[in-house]
N, C-alpha and C positions, 0 to 999 in steps of 0.2 A: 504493500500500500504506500502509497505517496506519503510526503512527510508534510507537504502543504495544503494536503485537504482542509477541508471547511467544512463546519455542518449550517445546512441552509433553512430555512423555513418558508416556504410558499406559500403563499395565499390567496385569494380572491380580490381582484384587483379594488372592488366595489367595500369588502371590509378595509378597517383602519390596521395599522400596522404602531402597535405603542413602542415597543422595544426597536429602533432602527441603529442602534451601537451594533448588534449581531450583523451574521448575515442573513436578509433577506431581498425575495423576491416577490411581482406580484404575477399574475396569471388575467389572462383576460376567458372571462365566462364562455363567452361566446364561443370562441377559438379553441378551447382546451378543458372544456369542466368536464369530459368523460376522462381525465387523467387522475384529475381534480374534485373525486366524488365526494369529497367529504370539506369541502372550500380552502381547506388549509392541510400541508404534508410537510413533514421532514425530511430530509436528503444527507447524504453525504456528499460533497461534493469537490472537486478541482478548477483553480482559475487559470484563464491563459497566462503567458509569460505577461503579457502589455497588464493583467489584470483587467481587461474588459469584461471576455467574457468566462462563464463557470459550466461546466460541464455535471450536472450531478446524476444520481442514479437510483435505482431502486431493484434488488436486484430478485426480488421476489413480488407475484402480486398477489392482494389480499384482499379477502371478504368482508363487508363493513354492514353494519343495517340502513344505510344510506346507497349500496353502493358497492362495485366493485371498484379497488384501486390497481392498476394493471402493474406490471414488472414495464423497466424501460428507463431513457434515459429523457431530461430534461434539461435546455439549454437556455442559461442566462445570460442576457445581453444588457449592461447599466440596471440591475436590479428588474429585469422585463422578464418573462418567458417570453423565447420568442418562437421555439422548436421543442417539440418530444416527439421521440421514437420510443413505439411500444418494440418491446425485447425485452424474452426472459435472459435469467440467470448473469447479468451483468454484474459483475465484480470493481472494476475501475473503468474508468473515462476521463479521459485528457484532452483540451480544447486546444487548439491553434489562436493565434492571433485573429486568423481570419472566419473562425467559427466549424473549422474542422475536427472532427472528432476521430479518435483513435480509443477503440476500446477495447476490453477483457472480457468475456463471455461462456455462456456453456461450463460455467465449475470451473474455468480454469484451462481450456485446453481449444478454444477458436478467438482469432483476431479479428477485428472487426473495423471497418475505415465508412465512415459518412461525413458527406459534405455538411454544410450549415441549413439546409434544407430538408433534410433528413434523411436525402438518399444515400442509401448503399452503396457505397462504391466497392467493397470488397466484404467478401468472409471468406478468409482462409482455417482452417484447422489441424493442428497438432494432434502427433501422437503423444509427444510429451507435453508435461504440464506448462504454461507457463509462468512467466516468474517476476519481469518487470517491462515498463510500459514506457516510451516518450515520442512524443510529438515536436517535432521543430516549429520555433515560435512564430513563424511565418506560415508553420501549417502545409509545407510542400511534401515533408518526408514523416513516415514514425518508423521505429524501432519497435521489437517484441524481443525479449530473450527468452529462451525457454528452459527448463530442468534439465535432469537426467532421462532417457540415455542420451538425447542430442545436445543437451548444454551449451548451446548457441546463443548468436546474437541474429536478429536478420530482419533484413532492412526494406523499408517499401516506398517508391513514389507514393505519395496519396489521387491525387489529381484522377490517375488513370489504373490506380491499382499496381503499377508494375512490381516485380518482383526485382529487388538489385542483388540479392543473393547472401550467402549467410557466412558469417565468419565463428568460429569454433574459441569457446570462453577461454582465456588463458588460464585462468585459475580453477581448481578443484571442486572451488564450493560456487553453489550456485549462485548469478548476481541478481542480488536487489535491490538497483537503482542504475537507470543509466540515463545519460542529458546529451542532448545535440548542446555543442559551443561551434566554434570555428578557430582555424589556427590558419593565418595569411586570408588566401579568399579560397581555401577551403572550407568545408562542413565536415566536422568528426562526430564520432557517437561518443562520446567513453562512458564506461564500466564502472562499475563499484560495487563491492559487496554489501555496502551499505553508503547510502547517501550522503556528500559533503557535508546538510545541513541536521542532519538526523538529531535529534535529544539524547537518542540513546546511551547509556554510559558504556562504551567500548574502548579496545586500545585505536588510538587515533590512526594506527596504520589501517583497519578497516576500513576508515572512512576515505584512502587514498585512491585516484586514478589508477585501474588496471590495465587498461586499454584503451587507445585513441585506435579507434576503425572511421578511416573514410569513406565518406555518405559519395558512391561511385558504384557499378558495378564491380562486384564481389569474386573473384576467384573462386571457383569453384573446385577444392582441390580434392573430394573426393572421386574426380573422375578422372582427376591423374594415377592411370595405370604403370608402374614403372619407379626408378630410382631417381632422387634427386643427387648431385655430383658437385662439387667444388675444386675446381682444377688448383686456384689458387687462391687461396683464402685473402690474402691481403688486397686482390681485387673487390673482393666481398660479392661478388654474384655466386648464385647456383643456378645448374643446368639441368635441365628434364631430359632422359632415357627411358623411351620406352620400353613395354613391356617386348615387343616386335624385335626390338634391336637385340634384347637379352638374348633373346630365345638362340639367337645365330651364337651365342657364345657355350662353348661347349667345354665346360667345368669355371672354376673359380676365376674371377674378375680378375683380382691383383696378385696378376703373373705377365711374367713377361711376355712380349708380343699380343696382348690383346690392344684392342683400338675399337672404340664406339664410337657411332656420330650419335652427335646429343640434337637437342630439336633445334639448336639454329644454324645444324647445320657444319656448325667445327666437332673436329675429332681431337676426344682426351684417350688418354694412357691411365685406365683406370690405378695401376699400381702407382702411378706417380700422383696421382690427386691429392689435394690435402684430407678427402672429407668425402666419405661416401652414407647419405641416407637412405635406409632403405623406405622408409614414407612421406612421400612428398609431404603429407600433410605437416609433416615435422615440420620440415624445410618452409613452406609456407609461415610458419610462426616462430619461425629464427631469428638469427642476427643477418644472413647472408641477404640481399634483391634479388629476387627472380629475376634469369636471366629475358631481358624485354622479345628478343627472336624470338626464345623458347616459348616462351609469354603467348606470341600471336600465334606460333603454330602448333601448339600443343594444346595450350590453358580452353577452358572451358566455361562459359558463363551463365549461368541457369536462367532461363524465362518462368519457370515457373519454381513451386518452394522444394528448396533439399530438404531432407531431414534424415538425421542421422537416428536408427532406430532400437538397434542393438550394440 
């Protein structure tokens, strides 16, 4: 859960509102009273970065003697409702600046992308749980990471739904907080196991950046079949060998007179390398650059979602 939630109180635009220190909102009759069966509800709720607008939720709906109150999300704009989407089982909701929402849903395990209007622009769903939420404050990109077994991050245009593909958690334990910043006139995601502004009493290295991942299409490195290679480490690239190329080799790599070509194309001497990986995916989250050749003619970019399952 967010560490900036709010709890909201909505009500009937046409009652009085005494307490206005909190946060409230009002609802117009007309527009919204089947959300709003009983003139006034409580929320929990998330506001954009600008603070405009508040994303809040409900994540169950209930039976009243007035009235059913439905499951769903409710969007506030300067204290207005101005959108609700009936959906069950919503857990969290995060607004953009622009009134896009990025939410949590289904217990924990489907992402869910609507514009300010209440359309749908995506439901994607996991096998694994997931774990934390963010939306870019401009409202163009969100993030979803997810549990165990795929323990990922992974990233979506909103606009159109795209998929920009997923990057693999560096750390152990599962993350529970991640933020779009930007570093030059890039956009990063980073990671945390727990959130910069958190209360929580922990040791302060929890609260530290785990990973800056660029908001780009994603490498997809489980479809690199084959050995990652570092001819020489003080260049700092690795090279991709595929699986096609091994197979022509007939016993142990690092012996003399073997020669691979790697994907851009140059031949190493595996025994003289400095660094042979046998999973690329290692190599992906090294110290060394993918080699950029290797890169265009090997690497692999997902249109639709990876997930890692077992």
């Amino acid at each position: 859960m967010r560490d900036d939630k709010v709890r909201m109180e909505i009500c009937d635009a046409k009652d009085l509102i005494y307490d206005k220190t909190g946060g409230w909102a009002l609802f117009d009759s007309e527009s919204y009273r089947s959300f709003f069966p009983d003139r006034c509800r409580d929320f929990y709720g998330v506001p954009s970065d600008d603070g405009q607008y508040i994303a809040c939720w409900a994540e169950d709906g209930r039976e009243y003697s007035s009235g059913y109150e439905p499951a769903g999300i409710c969007l506030v704009n300067s204290h207005k409702v101005v959108q609700v989407i009936e959906v069950t089982g919503i857990s969290e909701a995060v607004p953009g600046n622009d009134g896009t929402i990025a939410a949590l849903g289904d217990r924990g395990d489907t992402f869910y992308l609507f514009d300010s209007s209440g359309t749908q622009l995506l439901k994607e769903s996991f096998e694994s749980n997931t774990a934390a939420l963010a939306i870019s404050p401009d409202g163009q990109y969100a993030a979803v990471a997810t549990a165990f077994p795929d323990n990922a991050v992974h990233i979506y245009k909103t606009k159109n739904g795209r998929y920009l593909g997923r990057t693999e958690n560096v750390s152990t334990s599962v993350l529970g907080h991640l933020q779009f910043t930007s570093r030059g006139d890039k956009r990063i995601v980073e990671t945390y196991n727990i959130g910069p502004d958190s209360t929580l009493d922990v040791d302060p290295r929890r609260k530290e950046v785990l990973d800056k991942i660029p908001v780009e299409a994603q490498l997809d490195a489980m479809q690199l079949e084959g050995i990652a290679i570092v001819p020489d480490s003080s260049i700092g690239e690795w090279h991709f060998i595929p699986d096609e190329v091994l197979e022509e080799v007939d016993g142990a790599l690092r012996i003399p007179g073997v020669e691979l070509v790697m994907g851009c194309g140059e031949k190493v001497e595996p025994l003289t390398a400095d660094l042979i990986i046998d999973d690329p995916q290692n190599a992906v989250k090294g110290e060394y650059e993918f080699c950029e050749e290797c890169k265009s003619s090997s690497a692999a970019y997902p249109v639709t979602k990876v997930e890692r399952t077992r």
